[in-house]
C-alpha positions as CSV (number, residue, x, y, z in Angstrom):
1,X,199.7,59.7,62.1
2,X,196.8,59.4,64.8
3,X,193.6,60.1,63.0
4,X,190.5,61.3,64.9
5,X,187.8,58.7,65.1
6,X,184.2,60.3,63.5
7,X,181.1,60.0,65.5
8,X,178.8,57.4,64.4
9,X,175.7,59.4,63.3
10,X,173.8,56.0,65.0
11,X,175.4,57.0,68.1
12,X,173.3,58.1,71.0
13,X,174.1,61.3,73.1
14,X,175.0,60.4,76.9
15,X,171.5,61.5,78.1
16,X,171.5,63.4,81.2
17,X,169.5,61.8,84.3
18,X,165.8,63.1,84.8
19,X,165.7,65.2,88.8
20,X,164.4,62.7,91.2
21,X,162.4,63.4,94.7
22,X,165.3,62.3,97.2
23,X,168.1,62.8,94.9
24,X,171.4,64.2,96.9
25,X,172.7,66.7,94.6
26,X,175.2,69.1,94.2
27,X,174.4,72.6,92.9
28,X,176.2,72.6,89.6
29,X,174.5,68.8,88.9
30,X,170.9,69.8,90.1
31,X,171.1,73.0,87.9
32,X,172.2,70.7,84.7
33,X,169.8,67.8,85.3
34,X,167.5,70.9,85.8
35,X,167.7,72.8,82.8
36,X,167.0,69.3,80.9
37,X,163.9,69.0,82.5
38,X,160.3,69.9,81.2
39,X,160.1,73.9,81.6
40,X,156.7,73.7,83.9
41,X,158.4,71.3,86.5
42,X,159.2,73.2,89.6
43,X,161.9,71.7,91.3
44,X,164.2,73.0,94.5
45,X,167.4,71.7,96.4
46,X,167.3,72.0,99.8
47,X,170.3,71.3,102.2
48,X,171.7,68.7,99.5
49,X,168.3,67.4,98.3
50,X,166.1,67.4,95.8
51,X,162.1,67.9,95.8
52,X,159.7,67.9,92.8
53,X,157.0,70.1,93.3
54,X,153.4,68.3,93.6
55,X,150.4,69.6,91.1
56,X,149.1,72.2,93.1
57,X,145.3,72.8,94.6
58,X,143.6,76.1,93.5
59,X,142.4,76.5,97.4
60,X,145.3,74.8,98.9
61,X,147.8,76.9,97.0
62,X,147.0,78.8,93.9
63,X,144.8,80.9,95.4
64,X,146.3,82.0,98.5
65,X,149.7,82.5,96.4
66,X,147.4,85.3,95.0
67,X,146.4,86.6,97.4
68,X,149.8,87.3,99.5
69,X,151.3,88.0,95.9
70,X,148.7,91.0,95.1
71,X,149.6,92.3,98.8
72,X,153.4,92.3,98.0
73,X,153.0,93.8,94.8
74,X,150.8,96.8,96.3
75,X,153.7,97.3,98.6
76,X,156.2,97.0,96.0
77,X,155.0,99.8,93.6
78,X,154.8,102.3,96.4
79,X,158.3,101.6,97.6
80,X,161.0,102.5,94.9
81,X,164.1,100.3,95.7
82,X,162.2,97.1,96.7
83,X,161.7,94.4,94.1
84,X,159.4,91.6,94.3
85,X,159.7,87.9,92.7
86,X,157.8,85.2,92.0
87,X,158.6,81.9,92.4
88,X,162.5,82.5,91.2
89,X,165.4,80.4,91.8
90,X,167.6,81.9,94.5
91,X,171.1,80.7,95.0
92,X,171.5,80.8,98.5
93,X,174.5,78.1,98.5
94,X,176.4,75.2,97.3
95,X,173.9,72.8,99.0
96,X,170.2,75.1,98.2
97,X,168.7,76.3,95.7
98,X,164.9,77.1,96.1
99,X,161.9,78.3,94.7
100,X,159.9,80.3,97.1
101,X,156.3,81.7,96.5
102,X,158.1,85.2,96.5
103,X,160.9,87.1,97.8
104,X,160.9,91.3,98.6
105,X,164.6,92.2,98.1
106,X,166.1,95.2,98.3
107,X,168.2,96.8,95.1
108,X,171.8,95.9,95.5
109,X,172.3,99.4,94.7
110,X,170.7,100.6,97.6
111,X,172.8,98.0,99.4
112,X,170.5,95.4,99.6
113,X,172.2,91.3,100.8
114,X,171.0,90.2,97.4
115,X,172.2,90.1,93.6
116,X,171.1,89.3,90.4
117,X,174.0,87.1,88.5
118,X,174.7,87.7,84.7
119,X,172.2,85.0,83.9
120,X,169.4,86.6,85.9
121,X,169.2,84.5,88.6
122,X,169.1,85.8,93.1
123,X,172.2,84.9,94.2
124,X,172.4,85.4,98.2
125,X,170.0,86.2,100.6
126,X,166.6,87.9,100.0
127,X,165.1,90.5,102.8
128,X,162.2,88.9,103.3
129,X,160.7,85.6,101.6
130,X,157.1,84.0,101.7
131,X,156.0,80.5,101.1
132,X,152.6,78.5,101.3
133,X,152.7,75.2,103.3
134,X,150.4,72.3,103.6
135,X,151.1,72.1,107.5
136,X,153.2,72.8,109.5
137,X,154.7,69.4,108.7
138,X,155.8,70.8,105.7
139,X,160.0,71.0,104.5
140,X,159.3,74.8,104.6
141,X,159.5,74.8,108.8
142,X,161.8,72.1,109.1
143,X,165.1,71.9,106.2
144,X,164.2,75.0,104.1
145,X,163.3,77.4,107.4
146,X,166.7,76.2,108.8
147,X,168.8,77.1,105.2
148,X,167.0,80.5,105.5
149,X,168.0,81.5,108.7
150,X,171.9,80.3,107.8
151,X,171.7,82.1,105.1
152,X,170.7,85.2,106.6
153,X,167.2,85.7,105.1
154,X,166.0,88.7,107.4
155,X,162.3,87.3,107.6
156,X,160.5,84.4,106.3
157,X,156.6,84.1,106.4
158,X,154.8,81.3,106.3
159,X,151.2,80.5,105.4
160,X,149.7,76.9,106.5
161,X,146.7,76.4,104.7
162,X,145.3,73.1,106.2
163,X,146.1,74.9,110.0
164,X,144.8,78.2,108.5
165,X,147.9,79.9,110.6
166,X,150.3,82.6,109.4
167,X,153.8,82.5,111.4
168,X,156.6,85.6,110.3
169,X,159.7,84.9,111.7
170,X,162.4,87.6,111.8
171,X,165.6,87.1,112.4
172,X,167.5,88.0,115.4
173,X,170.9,87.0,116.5
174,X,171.5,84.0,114.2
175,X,168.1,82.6,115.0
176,X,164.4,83.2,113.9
177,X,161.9,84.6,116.7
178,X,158.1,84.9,115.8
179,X,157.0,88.7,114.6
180,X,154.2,89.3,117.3
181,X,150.8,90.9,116.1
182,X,149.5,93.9,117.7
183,X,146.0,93.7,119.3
184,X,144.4,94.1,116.1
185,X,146.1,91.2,115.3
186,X,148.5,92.7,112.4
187,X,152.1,91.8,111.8
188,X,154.2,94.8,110.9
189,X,157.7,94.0,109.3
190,X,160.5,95.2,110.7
191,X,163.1,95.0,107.4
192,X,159.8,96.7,105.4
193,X,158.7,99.3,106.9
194,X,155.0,99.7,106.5
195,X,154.6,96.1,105.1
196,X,151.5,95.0,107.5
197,X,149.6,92.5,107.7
198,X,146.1,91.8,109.0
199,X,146.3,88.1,109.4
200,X,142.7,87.6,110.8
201,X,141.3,89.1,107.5
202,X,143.3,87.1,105.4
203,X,142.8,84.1,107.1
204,X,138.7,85.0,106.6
205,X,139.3,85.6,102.8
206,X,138.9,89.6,103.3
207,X,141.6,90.7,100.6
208,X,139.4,94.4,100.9
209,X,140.4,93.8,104.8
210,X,144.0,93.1,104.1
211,X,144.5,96.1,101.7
212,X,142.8,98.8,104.1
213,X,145.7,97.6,106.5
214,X,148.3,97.7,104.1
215,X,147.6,101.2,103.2
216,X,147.6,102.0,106.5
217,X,151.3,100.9,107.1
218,X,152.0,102.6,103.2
219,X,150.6,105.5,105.2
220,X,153.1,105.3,108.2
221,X,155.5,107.8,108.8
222,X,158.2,104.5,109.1
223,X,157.2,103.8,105.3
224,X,157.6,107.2,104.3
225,X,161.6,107.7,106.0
226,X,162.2,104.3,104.6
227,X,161.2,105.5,101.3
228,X,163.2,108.7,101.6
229,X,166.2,107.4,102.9
């Protein structure tokens, strides 16, 4: 008779290896090294590799994060259909997984690109995502911008702090091509109607600037037959 050997209760669990900047990852072993990390640490996978997340500036990052997230959210709660997200994990592919500032996506329901999986993570492609870069030296205009736009995230904006510059790329035949400001110098999205954005008063700090505009496009007859249809 073959009797079943009894763990040693000296015996040491096979620990699971700590996420590493560089590391090239699947998926499934970046989410399980993941989930044994600290809960604070951001990490993201991006085209096969990973990158910890560096402690973050108030003016370089936390700051202007609020900033573009109190804009979103303003156009969120006036357009039924359209959830926003910050910072979640999106499962875009086998080979990326990121964490972006936020993400607009529109309800599946309402045949949006997007889902949410059983355990509550974006699974797909949101309609529009925003991050804050250092420069434009940054992985978010080189690796992640380029798993975006193969994944067919609609429009990606930008913010680069240190170049205090704004870029909103939509996309158009497979490839991303720059949204071009009006003469007042405001962006106006094209897969969120009414979504605009006065980049010269954000770039000055003029949130009061930013809102005015942003009621303006709420106020646009696009916003309103997006809303109804």
């Amino acid at each position: 008779m073959v009797t079943q050997r009894q763990p040693d209760i000296n015996e040491t669990p096979a620990l699971i290896p700590p996420l590493e900047s560089g590391d090239r990852l699947s998926r499934h072993e970046f989410e399980r090294r993941y989930q044994a990390m600290p809960k604070h640490q951001k990490a993201e996978l991006i085209e096969g590799v990973v990158y910890l997340a560096s402690p973050l500036r108030f003016k370089h990052h936390a700051e202007p994060h609020s900033n573009l997230v109190g804009w979103l959210w303003n156009y969120r709660i006036s357009t039924p259909g359209v959830n926003l997200g910050i910072e979640p994990t999106v499962r875009l592919d086998r080979d990326n997984e990121p964490q972006p500032d936020a993400v607009l996506l529109i309800d599946q329901s309402l045949e949006g690109q997007s889902r949410l999986t059983e355990d509550d993570f974006i699974e797909g492609a949101p309609e529009l995502v925003v991050e804050i870069a250092a420069s434009s030296a940054a992985y978010d205009l080189h690796d992640k911008k380029k798993a975006y736009r193969r994944n067919g995230v609609q429009e990606y904006l930008v913010w680069q702090i240190l170049e205090n510059r704004v870029d909103w790329f939509r996309l158009n035949e497979s490839e991303y091509v720059p949204l071009e400001p009006n003469a007042d110098g405001i962006l106006q999205s094209q897969v969120m109607p009414g979504l605009w954005l006065a980049v010269p008063a954000l770039l000055a700090g003029d949130m009061s600037g930013v809102m005015a505009v942003l009621q303006a496009g709420l106020n646009s007859p696009e916003h309103i037959e997006f809303v109804n249809r």
